[in-house]
VEXKE-492771 format. One record per residue (C-alpha): z, y, x; residue in three letters. Coordinates in steps of 0.1 Angstrom, whole numbers. Each point is the difference from the previous one (the first is absolute). Layout:
# residues N
    zz    yy    xx resn
     Z     Y     X  ala
...
This chain:
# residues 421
    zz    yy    xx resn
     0     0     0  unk
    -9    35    12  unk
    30    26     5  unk
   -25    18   -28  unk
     6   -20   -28  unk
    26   -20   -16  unk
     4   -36   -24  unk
    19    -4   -29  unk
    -5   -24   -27  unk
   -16     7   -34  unk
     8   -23   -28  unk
   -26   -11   -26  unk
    10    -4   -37  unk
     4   -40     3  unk
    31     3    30  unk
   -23    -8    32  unk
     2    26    27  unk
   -32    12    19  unk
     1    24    29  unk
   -12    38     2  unk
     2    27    21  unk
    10    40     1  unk
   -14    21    23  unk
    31    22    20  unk
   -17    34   -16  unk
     8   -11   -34  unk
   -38   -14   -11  unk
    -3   -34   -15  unk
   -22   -28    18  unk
   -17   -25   -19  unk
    20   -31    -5  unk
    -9   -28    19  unk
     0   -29   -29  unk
     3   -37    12  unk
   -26   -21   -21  unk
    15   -20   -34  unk
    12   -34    10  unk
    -4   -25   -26  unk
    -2     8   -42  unk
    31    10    -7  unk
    15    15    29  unk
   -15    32    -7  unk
     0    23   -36  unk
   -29   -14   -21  unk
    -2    40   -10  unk
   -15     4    35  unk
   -21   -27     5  unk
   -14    -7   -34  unk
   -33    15    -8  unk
    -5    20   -35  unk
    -8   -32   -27  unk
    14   -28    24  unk
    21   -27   -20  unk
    31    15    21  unk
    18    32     6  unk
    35   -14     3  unk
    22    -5    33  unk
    10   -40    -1  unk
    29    -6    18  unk
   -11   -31    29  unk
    37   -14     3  unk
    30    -2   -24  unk
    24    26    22  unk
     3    18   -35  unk
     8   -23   -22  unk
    29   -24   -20  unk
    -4   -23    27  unk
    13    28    23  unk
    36     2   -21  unk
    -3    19   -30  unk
     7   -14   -35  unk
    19    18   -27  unk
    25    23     8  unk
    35   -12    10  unk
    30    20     1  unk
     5    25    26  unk
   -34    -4     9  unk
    -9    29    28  unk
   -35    10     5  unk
   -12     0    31  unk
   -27    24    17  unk
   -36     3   -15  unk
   -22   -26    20  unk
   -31     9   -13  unk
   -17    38   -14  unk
     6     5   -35  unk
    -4    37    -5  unk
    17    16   -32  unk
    21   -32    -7  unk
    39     6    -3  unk
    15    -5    39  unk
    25   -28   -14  unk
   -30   -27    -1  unk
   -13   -12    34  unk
   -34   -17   -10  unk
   -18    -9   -32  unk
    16   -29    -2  unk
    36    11    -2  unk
   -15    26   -25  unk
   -13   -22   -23  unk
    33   -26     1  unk
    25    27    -3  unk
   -18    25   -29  unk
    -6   -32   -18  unk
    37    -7     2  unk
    15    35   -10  unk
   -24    -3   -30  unk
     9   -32   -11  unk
    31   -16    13  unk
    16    38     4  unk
   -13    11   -34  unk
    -8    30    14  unk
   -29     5   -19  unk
    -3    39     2  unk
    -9   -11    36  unk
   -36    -5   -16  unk
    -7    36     0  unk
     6     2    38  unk
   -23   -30    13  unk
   -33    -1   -32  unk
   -23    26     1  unk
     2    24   -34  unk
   -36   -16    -7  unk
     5   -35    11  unk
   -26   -28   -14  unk
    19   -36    -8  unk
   -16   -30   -13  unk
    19   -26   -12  unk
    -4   -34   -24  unk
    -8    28   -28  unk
   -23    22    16  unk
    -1    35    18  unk
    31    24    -8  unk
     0    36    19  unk
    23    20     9  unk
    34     0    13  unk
    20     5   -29  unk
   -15   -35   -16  unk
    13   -16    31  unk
    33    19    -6  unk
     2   -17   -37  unk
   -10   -33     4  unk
    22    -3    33  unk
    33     9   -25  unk
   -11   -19   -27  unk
    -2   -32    25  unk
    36     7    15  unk
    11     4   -33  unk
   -12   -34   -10  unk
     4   -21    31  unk
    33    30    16  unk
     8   -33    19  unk
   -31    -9    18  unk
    -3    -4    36  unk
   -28     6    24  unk
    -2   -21    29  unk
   -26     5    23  unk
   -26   -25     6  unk
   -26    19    29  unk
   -16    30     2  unk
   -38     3    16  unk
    -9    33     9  unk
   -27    19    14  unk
   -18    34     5  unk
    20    33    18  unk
    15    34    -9  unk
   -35    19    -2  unk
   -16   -27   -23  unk
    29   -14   -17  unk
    24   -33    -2  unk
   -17   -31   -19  unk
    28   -20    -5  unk
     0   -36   -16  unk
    39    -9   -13  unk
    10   -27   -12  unk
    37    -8   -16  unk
    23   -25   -15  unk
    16    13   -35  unk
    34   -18   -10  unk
    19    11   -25  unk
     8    -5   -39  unk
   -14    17   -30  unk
    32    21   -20  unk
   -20    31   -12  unk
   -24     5   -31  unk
   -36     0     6  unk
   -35     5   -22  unk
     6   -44    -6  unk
    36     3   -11  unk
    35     0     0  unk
    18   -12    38  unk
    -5   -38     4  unk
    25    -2    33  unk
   -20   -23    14  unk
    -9    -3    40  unk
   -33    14     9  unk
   -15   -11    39  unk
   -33    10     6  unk
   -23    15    27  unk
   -22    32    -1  unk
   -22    19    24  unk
    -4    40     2  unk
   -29    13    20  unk
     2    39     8  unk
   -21    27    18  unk
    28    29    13  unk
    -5    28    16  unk
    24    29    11  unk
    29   -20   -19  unk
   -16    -3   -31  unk
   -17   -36   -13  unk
   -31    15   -19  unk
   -18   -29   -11  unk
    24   -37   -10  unk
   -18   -29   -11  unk
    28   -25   -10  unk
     1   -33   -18  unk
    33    -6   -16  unk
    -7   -39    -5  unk
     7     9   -32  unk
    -5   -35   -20  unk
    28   -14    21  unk
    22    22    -8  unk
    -6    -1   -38  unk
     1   -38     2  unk
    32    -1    16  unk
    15    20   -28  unk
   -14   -24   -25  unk
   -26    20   -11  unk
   -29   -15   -15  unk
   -33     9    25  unk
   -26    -9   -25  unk
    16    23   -29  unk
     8    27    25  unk
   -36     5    14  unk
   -10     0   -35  unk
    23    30   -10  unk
    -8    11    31  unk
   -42    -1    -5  unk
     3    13   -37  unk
    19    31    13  unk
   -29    11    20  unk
   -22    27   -20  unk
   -30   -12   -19  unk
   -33    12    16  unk
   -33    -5    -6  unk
    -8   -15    39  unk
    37    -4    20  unk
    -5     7    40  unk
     8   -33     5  unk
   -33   -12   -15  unk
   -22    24    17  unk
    15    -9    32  unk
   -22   -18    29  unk
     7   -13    35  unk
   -26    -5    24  unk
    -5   -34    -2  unk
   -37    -6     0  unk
   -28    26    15  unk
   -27     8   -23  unk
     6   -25   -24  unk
    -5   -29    25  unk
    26   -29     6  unk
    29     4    22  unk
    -7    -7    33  unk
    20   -13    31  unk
    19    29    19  unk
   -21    12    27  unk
     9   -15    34  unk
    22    23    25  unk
   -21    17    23  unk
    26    26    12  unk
     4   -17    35  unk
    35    -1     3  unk
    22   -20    19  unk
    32     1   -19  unk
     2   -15   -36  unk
   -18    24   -22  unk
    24     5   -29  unk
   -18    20   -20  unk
   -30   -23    -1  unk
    19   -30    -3  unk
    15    13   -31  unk
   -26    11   -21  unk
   -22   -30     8  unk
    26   -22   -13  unk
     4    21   -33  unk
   -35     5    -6  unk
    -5   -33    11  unk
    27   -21   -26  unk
     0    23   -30  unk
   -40    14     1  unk
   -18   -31    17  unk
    22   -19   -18  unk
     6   -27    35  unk
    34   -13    -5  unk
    -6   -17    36  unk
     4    33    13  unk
    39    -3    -4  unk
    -1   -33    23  unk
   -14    27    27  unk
    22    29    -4  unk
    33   -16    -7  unk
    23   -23    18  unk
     9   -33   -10  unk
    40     2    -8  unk
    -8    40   -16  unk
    26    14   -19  unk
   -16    15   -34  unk
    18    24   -25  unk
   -17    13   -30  unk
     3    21   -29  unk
    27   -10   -27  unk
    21   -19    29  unk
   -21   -24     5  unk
    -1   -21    29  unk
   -18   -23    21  unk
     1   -17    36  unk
   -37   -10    16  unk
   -35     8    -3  unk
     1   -22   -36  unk
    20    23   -18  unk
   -21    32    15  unk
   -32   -19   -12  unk
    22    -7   -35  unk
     6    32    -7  unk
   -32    16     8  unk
   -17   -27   -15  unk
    19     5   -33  unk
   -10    37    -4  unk
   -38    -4    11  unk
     0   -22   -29  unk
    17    23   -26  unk
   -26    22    12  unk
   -30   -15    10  unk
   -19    37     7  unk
    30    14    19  unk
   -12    25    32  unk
    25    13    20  unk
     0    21    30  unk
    23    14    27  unk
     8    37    -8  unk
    27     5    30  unk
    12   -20    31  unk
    17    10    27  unk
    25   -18    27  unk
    19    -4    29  unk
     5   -22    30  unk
   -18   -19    26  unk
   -20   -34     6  unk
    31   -14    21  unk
    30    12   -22  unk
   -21    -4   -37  unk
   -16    21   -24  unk
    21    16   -32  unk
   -24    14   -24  unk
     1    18   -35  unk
   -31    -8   -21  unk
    -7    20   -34  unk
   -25   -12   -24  unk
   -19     8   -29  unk
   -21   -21   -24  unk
   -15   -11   -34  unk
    -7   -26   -23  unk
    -6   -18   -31  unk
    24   -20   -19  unk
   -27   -31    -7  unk
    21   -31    13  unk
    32   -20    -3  unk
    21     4    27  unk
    29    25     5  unk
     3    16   -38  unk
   -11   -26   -24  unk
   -29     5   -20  unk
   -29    18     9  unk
    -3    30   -19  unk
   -29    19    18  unk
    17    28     7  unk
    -8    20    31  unk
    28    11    19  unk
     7    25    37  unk
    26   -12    24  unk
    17     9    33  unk
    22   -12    24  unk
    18    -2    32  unk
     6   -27    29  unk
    16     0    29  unk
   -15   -24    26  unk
    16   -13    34  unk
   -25   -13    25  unk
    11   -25    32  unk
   -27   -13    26  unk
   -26    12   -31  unk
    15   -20   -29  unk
    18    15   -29  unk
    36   -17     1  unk
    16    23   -25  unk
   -18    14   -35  unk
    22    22   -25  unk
   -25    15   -30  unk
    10    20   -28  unk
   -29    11   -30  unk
     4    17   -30  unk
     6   -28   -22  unk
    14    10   -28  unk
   -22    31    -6  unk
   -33   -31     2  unk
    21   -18   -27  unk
     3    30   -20  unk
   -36     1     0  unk
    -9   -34    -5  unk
    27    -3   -34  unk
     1    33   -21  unk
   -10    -2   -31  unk
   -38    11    -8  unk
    -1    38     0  unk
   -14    19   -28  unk
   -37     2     3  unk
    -5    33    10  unk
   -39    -2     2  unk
     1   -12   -35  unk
């Protein structure tokens, strides 16, 4: 180094450090950048191009994660200091993972539900089994009126995936265990008491400490069921609730399935050169793949043999069989059904595994026996959420979560008046 200039370190929105340099009369040098090491090591904000599938930052190891020693809060728990940029957040959280685990917990377990105002944007968007709600204060009321009917309810944190930086905004996938017993009134009834233990996944977009965006499955069939309510009589309530219309959004909605009205074909092979497991690509070939092309010996390929499977409703499942079950079973209540990947993201590395949050949209027509009885040849929209855990390229772990209850709601109203009539 010349006795003209001087080095200090600049650091980029995602944590790394690069080196630059000040001139001793005060002008600024250009910074001397180190090239981008491998996908993820570097903000996507930087390095993607304007309409490339990516703009997030995915994190390459688990250093910020559950496996690092977070979980819900215990007592006397003392933050410690901030290990990665988070600009605007309050100083008590230290990454996005402690922010998630701990708001979620002075919400829920602390009933501090005024706490809502201070971490959701004014404006926030959430979809949920019922559709899109907006705005903060809708969050505000249906958050007291579930306290009020579950006040005993406990979160337990499950995992949280995460992705993305301070300039483009935290994805994060959560998912939690509820436990707890039902002692309030609610829309179904008067308090039952009985024990309610079920699993749901949240996946936010925050910025600047406010979530602006939730997409959230609630699981909520298991939790009616467990409360002895009757699924089949509640989706129908549910479903004749909905206004009358002449053409729903659910009917006019399509996925791109087929191209130009030819038949689905194969996912195109990777060409992308990479020497590292290609997540991304991996992913969507095995959705497109199963639910489009219809190959149910695409599992065989994608998952491991002992894979642990957790679906919608509690259901379970251990192997590659039950995977095939269940997918088989709804391709066959809808035989039509196109489906396609609207968001994935993820973090870790070919050595330590993959952890990846999937969302998913698709459509379909009620023609075959399968999940709900007969066929009624209704038309129905769904979406859902998975969480995927990848070792040496194999799935070992599957937890998914769809909007059930709103597809039986559509499948059992009763006939709507006919409006065209």
């Amino acid at each position: 180094m010349s006795d003209q200039d001087s080095t200090t370190a600049t650091t980029t929105a995602s944590g790394f450090s690069t080196p630059s340099k000040t001139a001793t009369n005060g002008s600024a040098v250009t910074p001397v950048q180190s090239p981008p090491a491998v996908r993820g090591t570097a903000p996507m904000s930087a390095l993607a191009t304007p309409g490339s599938p990516h703009a997030r930052f995915m994190p390459p190891d688990f250093s910020i994660s559950m496996r690092s020693g977070y979980g819900t809060v215990y007592p006397g728990h003392q933050p410690g200091e901030r290990r990665q940029p988070m600009r605007g957040f309050e100083e008590t959280y230290v990454d996005i993972v402690d922010y998630i685990l701990r708001d979620t917990s002075r919400i829920w377990d602390d009933q501090d539900v005024g706490y809502i105002y201070d971490t959701y944007a004014p404006g926030c968007r959430v979809y949920d089994d019922n559709g899109m709600k907006y705005g903060v204060e809708r969050v505000v009321q249906e958050t007291m009126q579930a306290i009020n009917t579950f006040p005993e309810t406990r979160h337990y944190a499950d995992d949280v995936i995460w992705a993305g930086d301070e300039d483009q905004g935290f994805a994060t996938s959560h998912r939690a265990i509820n436990v707890g017993y039902h002692t309030g009134p609610w829309r179904w009834g008067p308090p039952t008491g009985k024990k309610i233990n079920l699993w749901v996944i949240a996946n936010c977009v925050t910025r600047d400490n406010a979530i602006f965006e939730e997409w959230v499955l609630y699981n909520a069939g298991a939790r009616l069921s467990q409360v002895g309510i009757n699924l089949v009589e509640a989706a129908r309530t549910l479903g004749n609730e909905k206004p009358a219309v002449p053409l729903t959004e659910f009917q006019a909605t399509e996925v791109e399935r087929i191209v130009g009205g030819q038949v689905p074909t194969p996912y195109p092979k990777d060409d992308s050169g990479r020497s590292t497991f290609n997540v991304d690509y991996e992913v969507r070939a095995l959705f497109h793949d199963v639910f489009n092309r219809k190959n149910l010996a695409a599992i065989d390929k994608a998952y491991a043999q002992n894979v642990r499977w957790n679906g919608p409703t509690n259901r379970t499942g251990y192997g590659r069989s039950e995977v095939k079950a269940f997918a088989r079973s709804l391709m066959s209540t809808f035989p039509d059904l196109g489906l396609q990947v609207d968001e994935i993201y993820w973090m870790g590395n070919d050595v330590d595994g993959y952890s990846v949050s999937v969302r998913w949209s698709a459509s379909g027509t009620h023609r075959g026996y399968g999940l709900y009885g007969k066929p009624t040849d209704r038309r129905v929209f769904m979406w859902g959420l998975n969480q995927l855990y990848y070792q040496a390229g194999r799935i070992v772990e599957d937890w998914t979560l769809f909007n059930e209850m709103e597809v039986m709601s559509q499948i059992l109203r009763d006939e709507p008046t006919d409006l065209l009539a």
